[in-house]
MARDO-732760 format. One record per residue (C-alpha): z, y, x; chain; residue number from 0; residue in one letter. Coordinates in Angstrom, 3 decimals. Each point is the difference from the previous one (the first is absolute). Layout:
<r <Z, Y, X>, "A", NUM, "A">
...
This chain:
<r <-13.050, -48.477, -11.391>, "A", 0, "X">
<r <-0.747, 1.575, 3.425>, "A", 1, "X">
<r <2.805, -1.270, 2.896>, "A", 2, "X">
<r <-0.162, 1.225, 3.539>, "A", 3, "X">
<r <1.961, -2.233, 2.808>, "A", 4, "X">
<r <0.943, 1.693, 2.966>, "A", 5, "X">
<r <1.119, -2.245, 2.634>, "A", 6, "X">
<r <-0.555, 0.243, 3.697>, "A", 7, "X">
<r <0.240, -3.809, 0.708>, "A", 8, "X">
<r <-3.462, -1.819, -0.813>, "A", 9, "X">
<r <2.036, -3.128, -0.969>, "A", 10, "X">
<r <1.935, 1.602, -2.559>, "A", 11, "X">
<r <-2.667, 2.266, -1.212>, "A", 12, "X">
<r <-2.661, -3.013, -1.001>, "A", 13, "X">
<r <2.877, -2.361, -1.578>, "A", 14, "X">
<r <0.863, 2.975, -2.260>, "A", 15, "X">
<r <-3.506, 1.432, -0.962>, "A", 16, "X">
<r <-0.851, -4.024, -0.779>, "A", 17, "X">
<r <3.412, -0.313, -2.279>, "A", 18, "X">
<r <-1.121, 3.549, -1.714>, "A", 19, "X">
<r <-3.144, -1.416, -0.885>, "A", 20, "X">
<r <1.631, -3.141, -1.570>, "A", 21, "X">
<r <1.623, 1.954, -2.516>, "A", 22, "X">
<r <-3.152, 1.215, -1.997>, "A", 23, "X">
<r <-3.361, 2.334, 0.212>, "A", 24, "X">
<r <1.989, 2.461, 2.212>, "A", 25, "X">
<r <-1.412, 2.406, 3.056>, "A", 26, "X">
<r <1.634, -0.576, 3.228>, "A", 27, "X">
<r <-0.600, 2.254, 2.710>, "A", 28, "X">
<r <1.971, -0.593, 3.267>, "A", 29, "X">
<r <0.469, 2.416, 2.899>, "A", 30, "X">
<r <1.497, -1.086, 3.471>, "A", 31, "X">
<r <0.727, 3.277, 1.090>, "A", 32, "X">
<r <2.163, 2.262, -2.206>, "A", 33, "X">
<r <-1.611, 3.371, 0.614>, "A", 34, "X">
<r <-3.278, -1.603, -1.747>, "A", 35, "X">
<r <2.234, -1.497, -2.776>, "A", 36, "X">
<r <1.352, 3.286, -1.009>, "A", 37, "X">
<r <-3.348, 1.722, 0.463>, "A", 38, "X">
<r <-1.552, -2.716, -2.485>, "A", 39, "X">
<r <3.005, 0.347, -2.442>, "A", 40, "X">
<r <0.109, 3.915, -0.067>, "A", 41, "X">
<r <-4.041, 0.187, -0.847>, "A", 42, "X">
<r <0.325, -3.646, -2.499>, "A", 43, "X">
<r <3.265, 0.216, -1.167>, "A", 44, "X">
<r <0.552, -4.064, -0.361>, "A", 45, "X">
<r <2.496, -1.458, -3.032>, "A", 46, "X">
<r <2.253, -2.160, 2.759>, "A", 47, "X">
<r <0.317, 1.176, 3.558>, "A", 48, "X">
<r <1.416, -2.992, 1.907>, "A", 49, "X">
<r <1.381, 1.383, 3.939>, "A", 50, "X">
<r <1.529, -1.958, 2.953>, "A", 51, "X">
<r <2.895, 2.077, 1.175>, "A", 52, "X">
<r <-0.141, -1.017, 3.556>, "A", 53, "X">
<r <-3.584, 1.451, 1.280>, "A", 54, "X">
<r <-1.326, 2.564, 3.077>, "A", 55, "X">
<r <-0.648, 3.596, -0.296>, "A", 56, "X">
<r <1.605, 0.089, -3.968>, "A", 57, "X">
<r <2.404, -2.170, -0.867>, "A", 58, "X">
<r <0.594, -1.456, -3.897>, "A", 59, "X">
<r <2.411, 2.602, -0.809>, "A", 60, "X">
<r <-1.623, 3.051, 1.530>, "A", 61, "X">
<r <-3.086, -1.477, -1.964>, "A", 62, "X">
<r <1.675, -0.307, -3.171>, "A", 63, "X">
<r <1.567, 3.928, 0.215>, "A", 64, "X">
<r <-3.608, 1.140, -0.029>, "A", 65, "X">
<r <-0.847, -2.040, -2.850>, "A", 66, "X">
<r <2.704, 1.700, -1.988>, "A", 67, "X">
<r <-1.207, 3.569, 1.327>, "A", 68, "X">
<r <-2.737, -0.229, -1.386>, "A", 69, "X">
<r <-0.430, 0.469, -3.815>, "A", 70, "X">
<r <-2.170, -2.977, -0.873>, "A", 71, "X">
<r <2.010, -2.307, 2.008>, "A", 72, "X">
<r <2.760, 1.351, -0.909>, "A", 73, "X">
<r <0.969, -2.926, -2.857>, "A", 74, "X">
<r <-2.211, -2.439, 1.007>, "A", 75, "X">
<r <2.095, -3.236, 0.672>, "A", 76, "X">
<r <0.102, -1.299, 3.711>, "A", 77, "X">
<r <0.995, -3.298, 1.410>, "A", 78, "X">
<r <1.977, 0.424, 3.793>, "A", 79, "X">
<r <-0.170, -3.091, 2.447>, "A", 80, "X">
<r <2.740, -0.311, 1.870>, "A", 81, "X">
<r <2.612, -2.523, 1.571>, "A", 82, "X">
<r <2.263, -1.207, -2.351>, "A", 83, "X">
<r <3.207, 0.807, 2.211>, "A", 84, "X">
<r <-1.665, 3.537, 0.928>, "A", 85, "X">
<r <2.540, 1.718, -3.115>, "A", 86, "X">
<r <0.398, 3.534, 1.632>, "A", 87, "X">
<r <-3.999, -0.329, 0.303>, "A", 88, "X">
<r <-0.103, -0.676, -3.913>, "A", 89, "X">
<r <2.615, 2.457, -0.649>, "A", 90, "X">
<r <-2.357, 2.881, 1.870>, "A", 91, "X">
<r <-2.734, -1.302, -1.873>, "A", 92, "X">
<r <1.627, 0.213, -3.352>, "A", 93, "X">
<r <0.978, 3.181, 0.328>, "A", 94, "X">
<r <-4.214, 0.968, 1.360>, "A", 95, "X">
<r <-0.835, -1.211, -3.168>, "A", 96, "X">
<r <-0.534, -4.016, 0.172>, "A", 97, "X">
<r <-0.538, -1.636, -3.016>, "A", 98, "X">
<r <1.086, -3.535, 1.279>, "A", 99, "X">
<r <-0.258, -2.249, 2.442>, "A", 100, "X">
<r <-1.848, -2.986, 1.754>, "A", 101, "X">
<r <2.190, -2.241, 2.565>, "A", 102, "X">
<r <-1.793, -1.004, 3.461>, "A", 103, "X">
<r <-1.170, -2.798, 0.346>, "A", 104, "X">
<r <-2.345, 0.569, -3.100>, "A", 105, "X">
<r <1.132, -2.882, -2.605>, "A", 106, "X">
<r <-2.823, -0.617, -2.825>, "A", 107, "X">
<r <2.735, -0.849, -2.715>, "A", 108, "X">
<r <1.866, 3.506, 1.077>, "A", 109, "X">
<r <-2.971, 2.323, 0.239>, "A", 110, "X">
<r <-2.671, -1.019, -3.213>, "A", 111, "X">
<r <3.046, 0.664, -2.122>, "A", 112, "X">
<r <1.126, 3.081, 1.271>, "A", 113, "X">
<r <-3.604, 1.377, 0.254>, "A", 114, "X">
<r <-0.391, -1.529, -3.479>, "A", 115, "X">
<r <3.043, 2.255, -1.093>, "A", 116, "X">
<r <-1.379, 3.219, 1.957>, "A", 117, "X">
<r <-3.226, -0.144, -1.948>, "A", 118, "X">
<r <1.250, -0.475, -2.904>, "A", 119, "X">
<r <2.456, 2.886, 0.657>, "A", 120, "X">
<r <-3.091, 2.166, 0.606>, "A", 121, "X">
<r <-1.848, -1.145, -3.047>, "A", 122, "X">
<r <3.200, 0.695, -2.035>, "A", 123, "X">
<r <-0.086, 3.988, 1.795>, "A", 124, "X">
<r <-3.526, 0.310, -0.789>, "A", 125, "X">
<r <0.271, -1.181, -3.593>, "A", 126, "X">
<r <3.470, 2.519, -0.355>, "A", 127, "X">
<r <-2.715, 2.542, 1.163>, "A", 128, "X">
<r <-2.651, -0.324, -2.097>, "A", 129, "X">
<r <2.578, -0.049, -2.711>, "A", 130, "X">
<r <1.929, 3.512, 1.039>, "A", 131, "X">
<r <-3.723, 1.277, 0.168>, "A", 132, "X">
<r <-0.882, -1.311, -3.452>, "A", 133, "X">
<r <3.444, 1.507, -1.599>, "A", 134, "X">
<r <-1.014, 3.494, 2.121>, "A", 135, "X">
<r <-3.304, -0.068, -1.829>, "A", 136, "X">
<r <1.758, -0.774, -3.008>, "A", 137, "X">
<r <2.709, 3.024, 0.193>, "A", 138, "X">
<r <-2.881, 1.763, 1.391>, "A", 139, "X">
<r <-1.716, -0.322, -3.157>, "A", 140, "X">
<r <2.510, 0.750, -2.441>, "A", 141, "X">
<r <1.917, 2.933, 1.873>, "A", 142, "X">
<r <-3.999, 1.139, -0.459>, "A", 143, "X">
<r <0.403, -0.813, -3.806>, "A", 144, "X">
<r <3.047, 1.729, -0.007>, "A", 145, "X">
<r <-0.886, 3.057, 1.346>, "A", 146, "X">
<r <-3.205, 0.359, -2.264>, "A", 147, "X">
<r <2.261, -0.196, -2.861>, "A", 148, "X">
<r <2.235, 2.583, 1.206>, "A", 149, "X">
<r <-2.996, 1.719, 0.415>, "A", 150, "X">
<r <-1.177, -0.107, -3.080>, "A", 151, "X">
<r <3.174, 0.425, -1.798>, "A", 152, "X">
<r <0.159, 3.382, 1.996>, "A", 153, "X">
<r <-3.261, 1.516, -0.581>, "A", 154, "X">
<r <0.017, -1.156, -3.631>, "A", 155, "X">
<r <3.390, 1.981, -0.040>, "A", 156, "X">
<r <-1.490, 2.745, 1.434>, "A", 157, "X">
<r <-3.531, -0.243, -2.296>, "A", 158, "X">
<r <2.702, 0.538, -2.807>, "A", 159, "X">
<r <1.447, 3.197, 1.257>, "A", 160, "X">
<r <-3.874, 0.976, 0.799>, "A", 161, "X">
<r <-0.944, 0.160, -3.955>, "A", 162, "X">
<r <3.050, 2.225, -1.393>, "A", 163, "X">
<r <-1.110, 2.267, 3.495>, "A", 164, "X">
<r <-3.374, 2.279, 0.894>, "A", 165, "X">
<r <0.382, -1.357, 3.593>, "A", 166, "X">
<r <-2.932, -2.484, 0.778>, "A", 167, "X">
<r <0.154, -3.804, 0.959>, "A", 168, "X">
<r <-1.517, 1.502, 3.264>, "A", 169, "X">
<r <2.903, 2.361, 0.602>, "A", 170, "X">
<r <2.155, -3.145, 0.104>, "A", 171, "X">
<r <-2.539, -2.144, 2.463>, "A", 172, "X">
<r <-0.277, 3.597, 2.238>, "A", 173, "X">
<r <3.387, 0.509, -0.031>, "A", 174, "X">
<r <1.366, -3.246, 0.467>, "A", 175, "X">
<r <-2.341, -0.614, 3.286>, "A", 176, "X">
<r <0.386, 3.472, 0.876>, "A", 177, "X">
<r <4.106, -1.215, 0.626>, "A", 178, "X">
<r <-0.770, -2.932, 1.431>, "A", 179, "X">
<r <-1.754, 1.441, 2.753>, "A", 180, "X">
<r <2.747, 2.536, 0.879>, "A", 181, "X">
<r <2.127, -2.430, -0.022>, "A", 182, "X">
<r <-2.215, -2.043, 2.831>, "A", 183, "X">
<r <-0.102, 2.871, 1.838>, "A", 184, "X">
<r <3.623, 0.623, 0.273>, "A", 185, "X">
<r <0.835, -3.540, 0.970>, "A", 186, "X">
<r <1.613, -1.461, -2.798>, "A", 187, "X">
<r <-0.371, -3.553, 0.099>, "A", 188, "X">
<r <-3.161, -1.729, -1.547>, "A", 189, "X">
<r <1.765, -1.633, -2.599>, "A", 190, "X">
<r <1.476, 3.034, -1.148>, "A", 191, "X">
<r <-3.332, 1.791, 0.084>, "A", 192, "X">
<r <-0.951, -2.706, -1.981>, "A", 193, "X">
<r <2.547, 0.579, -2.674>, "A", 194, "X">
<r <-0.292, 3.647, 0.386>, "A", 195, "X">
<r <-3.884, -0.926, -1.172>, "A", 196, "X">
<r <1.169, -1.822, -2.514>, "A", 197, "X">
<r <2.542, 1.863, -2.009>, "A", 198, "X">
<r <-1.440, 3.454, 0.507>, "A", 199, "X">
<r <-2.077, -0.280, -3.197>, "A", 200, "X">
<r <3.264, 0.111, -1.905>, "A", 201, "X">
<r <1.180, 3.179, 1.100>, "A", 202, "X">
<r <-0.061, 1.848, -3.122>, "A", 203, "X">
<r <0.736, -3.237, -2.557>, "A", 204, "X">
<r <3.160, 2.060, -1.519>, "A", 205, "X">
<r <-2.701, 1.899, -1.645>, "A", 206, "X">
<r <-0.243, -2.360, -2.334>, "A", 207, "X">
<r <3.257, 1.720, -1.886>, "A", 208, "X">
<r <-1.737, 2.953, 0.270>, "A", 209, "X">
<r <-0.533, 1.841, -3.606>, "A", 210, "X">
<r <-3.738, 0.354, -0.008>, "A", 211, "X">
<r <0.139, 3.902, -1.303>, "A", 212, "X">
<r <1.304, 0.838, 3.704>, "A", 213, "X">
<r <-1.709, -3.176, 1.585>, "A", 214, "X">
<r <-3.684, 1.088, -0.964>, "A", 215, "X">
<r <0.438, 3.957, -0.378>, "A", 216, "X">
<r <-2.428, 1.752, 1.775>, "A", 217, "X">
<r <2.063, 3.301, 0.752>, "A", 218, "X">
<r <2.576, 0.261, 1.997>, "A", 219, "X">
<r <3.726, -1.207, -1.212>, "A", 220, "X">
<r <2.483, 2.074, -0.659>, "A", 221, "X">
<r <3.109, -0.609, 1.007>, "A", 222, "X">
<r <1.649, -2.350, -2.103>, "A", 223, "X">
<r <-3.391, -2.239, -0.299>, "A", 224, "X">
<r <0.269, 0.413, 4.138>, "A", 225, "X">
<r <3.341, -1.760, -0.344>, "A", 226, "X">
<r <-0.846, -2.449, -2.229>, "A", 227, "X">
<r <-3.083, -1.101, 2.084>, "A", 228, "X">
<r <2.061, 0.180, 3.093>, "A", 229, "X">
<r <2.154, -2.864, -1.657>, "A", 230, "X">
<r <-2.839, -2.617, 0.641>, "A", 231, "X">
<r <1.107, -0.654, 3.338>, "A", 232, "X">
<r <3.247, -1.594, -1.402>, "A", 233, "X">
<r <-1.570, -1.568, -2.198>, "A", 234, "X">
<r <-2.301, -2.060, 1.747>, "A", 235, "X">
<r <3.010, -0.557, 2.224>, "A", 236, "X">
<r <1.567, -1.663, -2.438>, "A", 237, "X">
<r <-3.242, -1.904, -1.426>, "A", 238, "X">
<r <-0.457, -1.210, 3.770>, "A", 239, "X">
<r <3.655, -0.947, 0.944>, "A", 240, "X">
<r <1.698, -2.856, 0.805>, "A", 241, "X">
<r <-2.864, -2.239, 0.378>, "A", 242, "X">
<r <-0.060, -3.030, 2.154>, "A", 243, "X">
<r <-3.466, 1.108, 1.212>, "A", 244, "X">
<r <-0.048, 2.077, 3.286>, "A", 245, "X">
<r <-3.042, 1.698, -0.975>, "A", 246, "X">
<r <1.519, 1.070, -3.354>, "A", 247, "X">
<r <3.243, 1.198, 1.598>, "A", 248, "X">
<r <-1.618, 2.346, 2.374>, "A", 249, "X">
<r <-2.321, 0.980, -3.106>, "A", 250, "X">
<r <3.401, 1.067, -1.487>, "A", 251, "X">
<r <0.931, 1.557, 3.623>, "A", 252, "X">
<r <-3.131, 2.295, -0.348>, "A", 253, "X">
<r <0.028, 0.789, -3.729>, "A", 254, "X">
<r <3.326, 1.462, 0.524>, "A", 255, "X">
<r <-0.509, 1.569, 3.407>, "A", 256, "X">
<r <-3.566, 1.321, 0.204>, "A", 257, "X">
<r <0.675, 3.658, -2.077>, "A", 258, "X">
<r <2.829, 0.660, 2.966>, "A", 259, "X">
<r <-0.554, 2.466, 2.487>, "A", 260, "X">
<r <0.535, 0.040, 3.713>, "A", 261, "X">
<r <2.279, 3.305, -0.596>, "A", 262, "X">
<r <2.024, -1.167, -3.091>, "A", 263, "X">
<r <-1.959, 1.701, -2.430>, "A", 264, "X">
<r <-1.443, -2.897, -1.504>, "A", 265, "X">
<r <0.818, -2.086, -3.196>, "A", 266, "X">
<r <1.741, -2.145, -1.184>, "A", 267, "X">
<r <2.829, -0.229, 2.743>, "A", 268, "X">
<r <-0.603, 3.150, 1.833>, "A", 269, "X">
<r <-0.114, -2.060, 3.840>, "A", 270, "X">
<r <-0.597, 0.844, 2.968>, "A", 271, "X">
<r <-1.629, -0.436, 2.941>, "A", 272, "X">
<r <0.240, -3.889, 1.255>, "A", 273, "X">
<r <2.553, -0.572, -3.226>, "A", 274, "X">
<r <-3.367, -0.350, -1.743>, "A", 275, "X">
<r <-1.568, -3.914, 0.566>, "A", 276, "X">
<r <-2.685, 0.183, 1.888>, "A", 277, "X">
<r <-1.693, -1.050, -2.667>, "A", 278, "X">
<r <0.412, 2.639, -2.007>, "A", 279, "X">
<r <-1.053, 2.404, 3.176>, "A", 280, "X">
<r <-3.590, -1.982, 0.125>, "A", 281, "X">
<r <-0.857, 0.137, -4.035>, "A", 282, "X">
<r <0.707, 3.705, 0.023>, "A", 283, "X">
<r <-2.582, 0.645, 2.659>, "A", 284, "X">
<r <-2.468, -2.079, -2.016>, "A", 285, "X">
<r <0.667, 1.008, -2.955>, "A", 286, "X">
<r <-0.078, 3.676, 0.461>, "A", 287, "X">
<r <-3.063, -0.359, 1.479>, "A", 288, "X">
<r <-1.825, -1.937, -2.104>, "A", 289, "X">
<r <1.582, 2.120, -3.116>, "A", 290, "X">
<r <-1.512, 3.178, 1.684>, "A", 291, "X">
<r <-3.302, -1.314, 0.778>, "A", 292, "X">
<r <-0.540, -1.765, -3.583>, "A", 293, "X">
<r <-1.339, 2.017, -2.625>, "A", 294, "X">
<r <2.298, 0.228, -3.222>, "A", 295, "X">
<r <-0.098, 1.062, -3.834>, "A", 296, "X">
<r <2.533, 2.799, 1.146>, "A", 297, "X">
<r <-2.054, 0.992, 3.467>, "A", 298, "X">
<r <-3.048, -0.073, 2.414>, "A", 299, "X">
<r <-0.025, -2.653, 3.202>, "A", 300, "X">
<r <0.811, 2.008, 2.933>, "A", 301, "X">
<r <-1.876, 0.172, 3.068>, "A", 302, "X">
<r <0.739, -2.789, 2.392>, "A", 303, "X">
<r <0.990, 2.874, 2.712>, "A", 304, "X">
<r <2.316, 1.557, -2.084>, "A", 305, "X">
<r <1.964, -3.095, -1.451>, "A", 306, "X">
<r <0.938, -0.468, 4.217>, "A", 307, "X">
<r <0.708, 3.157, 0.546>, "A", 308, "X">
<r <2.382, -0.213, -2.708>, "A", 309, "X">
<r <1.277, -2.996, 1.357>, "A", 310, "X">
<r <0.469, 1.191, 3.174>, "A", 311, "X">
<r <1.847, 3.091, -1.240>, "A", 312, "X">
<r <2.232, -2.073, -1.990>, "A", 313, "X">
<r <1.166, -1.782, 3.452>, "A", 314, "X">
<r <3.909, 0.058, 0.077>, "A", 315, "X">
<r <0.471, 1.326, -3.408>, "A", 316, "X">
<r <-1.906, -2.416, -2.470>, "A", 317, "X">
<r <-1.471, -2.452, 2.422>, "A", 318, "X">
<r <1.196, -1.997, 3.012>, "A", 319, "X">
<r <-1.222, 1.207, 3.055>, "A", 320, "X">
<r <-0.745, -3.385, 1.296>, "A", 321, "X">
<r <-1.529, -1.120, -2.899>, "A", 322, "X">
<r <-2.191, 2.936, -0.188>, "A", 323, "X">
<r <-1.263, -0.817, 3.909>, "A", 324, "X">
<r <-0.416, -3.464, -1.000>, "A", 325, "X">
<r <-2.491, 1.394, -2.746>, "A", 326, "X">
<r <-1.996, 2.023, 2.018>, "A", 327, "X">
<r <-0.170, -2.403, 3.038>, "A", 328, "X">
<r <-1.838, -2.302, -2.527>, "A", 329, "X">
<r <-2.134, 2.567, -1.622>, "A", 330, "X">
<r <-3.006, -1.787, 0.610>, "A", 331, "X">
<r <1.635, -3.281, -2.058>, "A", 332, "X">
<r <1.564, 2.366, -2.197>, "A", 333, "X">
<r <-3.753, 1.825, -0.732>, "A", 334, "X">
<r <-1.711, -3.551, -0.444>, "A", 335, "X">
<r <2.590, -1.256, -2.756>, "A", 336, "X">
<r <-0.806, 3.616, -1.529>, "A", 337, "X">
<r <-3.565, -0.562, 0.027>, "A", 338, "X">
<r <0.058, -3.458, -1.182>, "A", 339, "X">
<r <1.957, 0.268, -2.988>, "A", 340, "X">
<r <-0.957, 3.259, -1.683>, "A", 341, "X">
<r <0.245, 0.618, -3.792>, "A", 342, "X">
């Protein structure tokens, strides 16, 4: 263990380094002047920090404050010399931080086992460290397990969606990064971002209770086939609801919510404007866009120019503004996830 004595009487300071050393294969550097003591502490944080209180220039408890300033001192146990009638000097330096104290004249029998008790004080910290390190690893680790399970339970979810539906694994990967990095762009925190990321894929699960004669035509629906499709929106609601898992109940949030439109036109709840989760607001963007710009059994990918433009003329009445800005502030992001996972 590393010790560092700071004591401006030569006396003192020898007895005390010698009855350091006594106690086992320790370091003991001492420091007459308190300025160099605090210098030497702040740059070699020691593991006992032993201070006279009476000494010129910084005194013990003007010494000890800075200690505690500073955030490796800041627990480190230290020892006080002082007068044992000096109380409203002990109370001061309780209240600067003190660990304990040593009584002048320096007494053998009173100091090895209070020093004793200091180090073992700091070797009972550092152990309660390494331990709180070891169990962060260890939650570290599994909240990592965790998540790839969620992970995998949603993109297995939406894999099973995928096979009764034309749309492409890739859609799901484009469109699920595609929302993730509108939602970076308009601030939302990284965890949610993260989520968004996460249950994105899972947009369109209620298709699953789609009938596959309107699910896989490749004209367009009439009317009552329009309704009928338009009902997978509650229905992967209600496949994603009530679920423990945050990522699964914004999944639900965004199956319901992502066929709305920013002028209550949309499906199935007919909201508006910010009544819409913000979730909701982002998948539309992404999904238009990625819908348009996919080729399908039913119609030709459109021009990358002409799927923004339609964006951008949808602002207000199918699309939030702000997520529509947040799109094409990224464009460059948005272009690379386009190019990277094509069909």
């Amino acid at each position: 263990m590393n010790v560092v004595i700071v004591e401006d009487t030569p006396v003192n300071l020898v007895l005390m380094q010698n009855l350091v050393r006594r106690l086992g294969d320790h370091d003991c550097k001492v420091f007459s002047e308190p300025e160099l003591g605090l210098a030497w502490c702040f740059a070699e944080p020691p593991d006992l920090i032993i201070v006279d209180y009476m000494m010129p220039v910084m005194d013990g408890i003007e010494f000890i404050g800075h200690c505690r300033a500073n955030e490796d001192l800041r627990n480190r146990p230290i020892l006080m010399v002082t007068a044992a009638a000096d109380k409203e000097v002990r109370y001061a330096a309780l209240e600067a931080g003190a660990t304990d104290f040593l009584t002048k004249p320096i007494d053998k029998n009173e100091f090895t086992p209070r020093v004793k008790n200091m180090l073992r004080l700091r070797e009972s910290m550092m152990a309660a460290t390494r331990r709180a390190d070891d169990l962060a690893v260890e939650v570290r680790n599994a909240t990592a397990e965790i998540h790839q399970r969620e992970r995998e339970t949603v993109l297995r979810l939406a894999k099973a969606a995928e096979y009764r539906d034309p749309e492409t694994g890739s859609h799901i990967l484009r469109m699920a990064n595609y929302s993730a990095i509108i939602a970076n762009e308009l601030g939302l925190p990284h965890s949610i971002t993260e989520h968004i990321l996460l249950a994105a894929p899972m947009h369109d699960v209620g298709k699953l209770g789609t009938p596959d004669h309107i699910l896989l035509k490749p004209g367009r629906l009439d009317p009552d086939e329009l309704e009928i499709m338009r009902q997978h929106s509650a229905i992967g609601y209600d496949i994603l609801k009530d679920s423990s898992s945050p990522v699964l109940q914004l999944a639900a949030e965004i199956a319901l919510s992502h066929h709305e439109k920013f002028d209550g036109t949309g499906y199935p709840q007919r909201l508006t404007g910010e009544a819409i989760p913000i979730s909701g607001r982002i998948v539309a963007v992404a999904d238009v866009f990625d819908a348009l710009t996919s080729e399908r059994p039913y119609k030709p990918a459109w021009e990358i120019k002409a799927a923004r433009e339609y964006l951008e003329d949808g602002i207000g009445k199918h699309f939030d503004p702000a997520c529509v800005e947040a799109f094409d502030a990224r464009w460059e992001d948005i272009f690379e996830i386009y190019t990277k996972y094509r069909d």
